[in-house]
N, C-alpha and C positions, 0 to 999 in steps of 0.2 A: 707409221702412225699407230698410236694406241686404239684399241677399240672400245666400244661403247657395250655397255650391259643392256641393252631395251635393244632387242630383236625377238623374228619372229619366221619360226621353216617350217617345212611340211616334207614328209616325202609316203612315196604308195612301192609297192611291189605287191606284182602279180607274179603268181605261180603257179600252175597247175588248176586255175578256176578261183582261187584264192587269192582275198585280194587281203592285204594288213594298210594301213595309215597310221603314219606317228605323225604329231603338230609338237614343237618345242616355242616356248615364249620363254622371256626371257626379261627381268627388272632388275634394275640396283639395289645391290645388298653387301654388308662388309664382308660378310664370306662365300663362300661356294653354299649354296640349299639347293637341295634338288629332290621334289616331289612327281614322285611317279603316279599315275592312272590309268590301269590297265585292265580289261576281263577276267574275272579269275581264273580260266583256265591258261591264262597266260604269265599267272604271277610267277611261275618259277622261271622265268626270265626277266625279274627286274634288277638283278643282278648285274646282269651282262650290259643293260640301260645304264645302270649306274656308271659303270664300270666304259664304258664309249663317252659318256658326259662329261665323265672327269678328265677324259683324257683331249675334249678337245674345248672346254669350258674351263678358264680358272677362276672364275668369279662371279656373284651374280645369283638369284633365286632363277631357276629354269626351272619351269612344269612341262613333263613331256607327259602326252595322252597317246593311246595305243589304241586305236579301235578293229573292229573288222568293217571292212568297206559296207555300205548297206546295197543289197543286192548281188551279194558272193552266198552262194550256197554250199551249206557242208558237204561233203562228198557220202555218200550213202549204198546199203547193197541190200540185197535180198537173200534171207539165207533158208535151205528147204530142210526139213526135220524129216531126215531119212528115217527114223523109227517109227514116228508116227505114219510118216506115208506106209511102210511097210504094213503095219498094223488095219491102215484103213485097206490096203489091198486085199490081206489074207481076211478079212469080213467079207467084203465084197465078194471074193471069190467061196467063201463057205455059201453066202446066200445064193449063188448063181449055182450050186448045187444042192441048196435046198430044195429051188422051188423050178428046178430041171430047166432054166433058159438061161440064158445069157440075159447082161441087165445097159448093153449097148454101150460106149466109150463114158467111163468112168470118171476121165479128168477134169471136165468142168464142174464135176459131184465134188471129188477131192478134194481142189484147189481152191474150191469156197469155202472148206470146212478151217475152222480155226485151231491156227498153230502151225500151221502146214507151209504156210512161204510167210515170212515176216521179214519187216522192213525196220533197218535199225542202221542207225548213226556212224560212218568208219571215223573209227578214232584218226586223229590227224598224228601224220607225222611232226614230231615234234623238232627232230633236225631239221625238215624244210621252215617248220616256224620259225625255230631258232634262226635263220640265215633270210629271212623275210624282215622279220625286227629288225636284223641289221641292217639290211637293205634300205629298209625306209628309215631308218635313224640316223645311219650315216649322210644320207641324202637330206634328211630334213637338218641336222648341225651345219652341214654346208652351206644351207639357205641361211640359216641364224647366223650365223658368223659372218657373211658374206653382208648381211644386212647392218652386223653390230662394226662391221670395220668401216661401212660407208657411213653411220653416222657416228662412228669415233674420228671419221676423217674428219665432218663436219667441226664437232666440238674442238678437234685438235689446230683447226686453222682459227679457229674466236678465242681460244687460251693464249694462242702465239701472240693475236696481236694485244690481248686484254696484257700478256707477260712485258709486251716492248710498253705498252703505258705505261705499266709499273716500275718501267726504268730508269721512263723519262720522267716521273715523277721522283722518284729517289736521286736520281742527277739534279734536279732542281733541286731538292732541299739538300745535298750535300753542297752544292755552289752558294744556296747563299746563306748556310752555315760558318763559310766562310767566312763571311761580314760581320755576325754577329759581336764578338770579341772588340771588333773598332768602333763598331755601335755601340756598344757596352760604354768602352773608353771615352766616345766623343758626350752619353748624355753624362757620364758621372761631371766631368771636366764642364760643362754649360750647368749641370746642380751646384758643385761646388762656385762656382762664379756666381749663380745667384745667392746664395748664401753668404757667400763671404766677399763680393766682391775684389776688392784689392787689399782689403786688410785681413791677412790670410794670420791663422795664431800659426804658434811655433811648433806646434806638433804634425801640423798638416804642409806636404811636402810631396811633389811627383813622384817620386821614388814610390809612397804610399799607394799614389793613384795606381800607378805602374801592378805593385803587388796586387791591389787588388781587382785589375781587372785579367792579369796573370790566373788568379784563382778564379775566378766567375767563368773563364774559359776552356779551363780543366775540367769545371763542373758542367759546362754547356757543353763538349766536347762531344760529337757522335762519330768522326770518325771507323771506332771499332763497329757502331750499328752499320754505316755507311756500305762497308765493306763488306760484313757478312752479307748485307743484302743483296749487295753484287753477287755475290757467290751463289743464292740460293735465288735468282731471277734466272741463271748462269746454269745451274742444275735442271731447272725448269725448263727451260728454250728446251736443253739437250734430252730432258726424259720425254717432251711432247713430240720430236723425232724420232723417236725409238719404238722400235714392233713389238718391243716387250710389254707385260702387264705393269703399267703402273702408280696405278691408283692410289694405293697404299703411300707408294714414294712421294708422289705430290700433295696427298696430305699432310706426312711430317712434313716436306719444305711448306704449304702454307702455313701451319701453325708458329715453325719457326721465325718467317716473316711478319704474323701478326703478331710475337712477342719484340719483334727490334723497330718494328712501326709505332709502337706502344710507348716502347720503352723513350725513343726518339720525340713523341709527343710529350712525355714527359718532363723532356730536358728543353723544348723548345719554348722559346724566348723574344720568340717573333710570332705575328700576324700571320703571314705567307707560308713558312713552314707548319703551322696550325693548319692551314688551307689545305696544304698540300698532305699532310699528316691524315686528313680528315677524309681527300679523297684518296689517299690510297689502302684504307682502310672500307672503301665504298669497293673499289674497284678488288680487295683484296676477297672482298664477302661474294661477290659475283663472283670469281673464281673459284671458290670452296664450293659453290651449287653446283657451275659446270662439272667440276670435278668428281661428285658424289657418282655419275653417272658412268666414269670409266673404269676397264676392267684393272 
């Protein structure tokens, strides 16, 4: 079955205290668009987002957002400034031979003084990020596809049966196409009888009637519409079966049907085939919307 463009996944990975979340949604659109939303320290991997999307998305606007989970903390260290400590030491020890005593355990003095232990941000591994994105992208495209093939299911089983109406409405007007020609015949034959009753002049003669309801039904003639449309109702069935994308392919066959439906109203010559001209041009336009939405 075809899949649908309107889906929506998520996926998390945890690593080492860190946590990434990617969300992808996903609407109809005639080509692939894909807008990314990420942290800036994470944009030199929108590449690699790109480049997963494409490969498992063929159609459709998807927005993927990339956040850090809320309540994952950076990872962080404490780093001690051996110079400076060294510096505070050799004061300390001039002054305690200054002033001839000892001046008692120095390192709560030190270790308050600024510069001496500071606290700063560990840059993150960038390969564990990089393998975190993927983590949760791959996980969240699984959920959107898995959601976009359940309601391509959907829509693929309401085209089947909206395709078999369009069948049996094209088998109706080719059947009673068929009539039309003797219809033709039988009112010219009751005109001429009111007209001329039994005193027919000399130039008016069956043979004539003949010819021309011979031409009226060349020119009424749909046969060749008749048939393509078999063929692209025929194409239809078989592309709504297929796990292929094919979106694109069912809008040429719509269009193609709505030019031999047309064309077909146009030559029609009856009531009923107008009827039926009228709704399968209804029925044709409901198709074209379900369609917009497959991949």
């Amino acid at each position: 079955m075809p899949r649908s463009m309107t889906g929506y996944g998520e996926g998390l990975s945890m690593r080492e205290g860190g946590v990434v979340r990617v969300e992808c949604r996903s609407v109809n659109h005639r080509y692939l668009d894909i807008s990314v939303r990420l942290p800036s320290v994470y944009a030199a991997h929108e590449s690699l987002i790109r480049t997963l999307v494409k490969e498992q998305v063929g159609r459709g606007r998807v927005e993927v957002r990339v956040t850090d989970q809320p309540g994952s903390q950076p990872a962080r260290r404490v780093t001690l400034d051996q110079g400076l400590l060294d510096a505070w030491l050799d004061a300390i020890g001039a002054l305690e031979s200054r002033i001839g005593k000892p001046l008692g355990d120095p390192v709560r003095f030190i270790a308050g003084q600024n510069g001496i232990l500071t606290v700063e941000d560990q840059g993150e591994d960038q390969e564990l990020v990089e393998e975190q994105i993927r983590e949760a992208l791959i996980d969240a495209l699984k959920q959107l596809n898995r959601m976009r093939e359940t309601e391509g299911e959907h829509l693929a089983l309401d085209l089947q049966d909206k395709t078999r109406e369009l069948k049996d409405l094209v088998r109706l007007i080719a059947l009673k196409s068929e009539e039309i020609p003797r219809l033709y015949r039988e009112k010219l034959l009751q005109r001429a009888e009111e007209l001329f009753g039994d005193d027919r002049p000399e130039w008016y003669s069956d043979q004539r009637l003949f010819a021309e309801t011979a031409l009226f039904a060349d020119r009424a003639s749909i046969d060749e519409e008749v048939t393509r449309l078999d063929a692209h109702t025929e194409a239809m069935s078989q592309a709504l079966a297929s796990d292929s994308p094919v979106g694109r392919q069912l809008d040429f066959l719509i269009q193609e049907m709505v030019r031999e439906i047309n064309t077909i109203g146009s030559k029609a010559n009856d009531l009923e085939i107008t009827q039926s001209v009228v709704a399968a041009k209804t029925l044709l336009e409901k198709i074209r919307e379900q369609v917009q939405n497959i991949e």
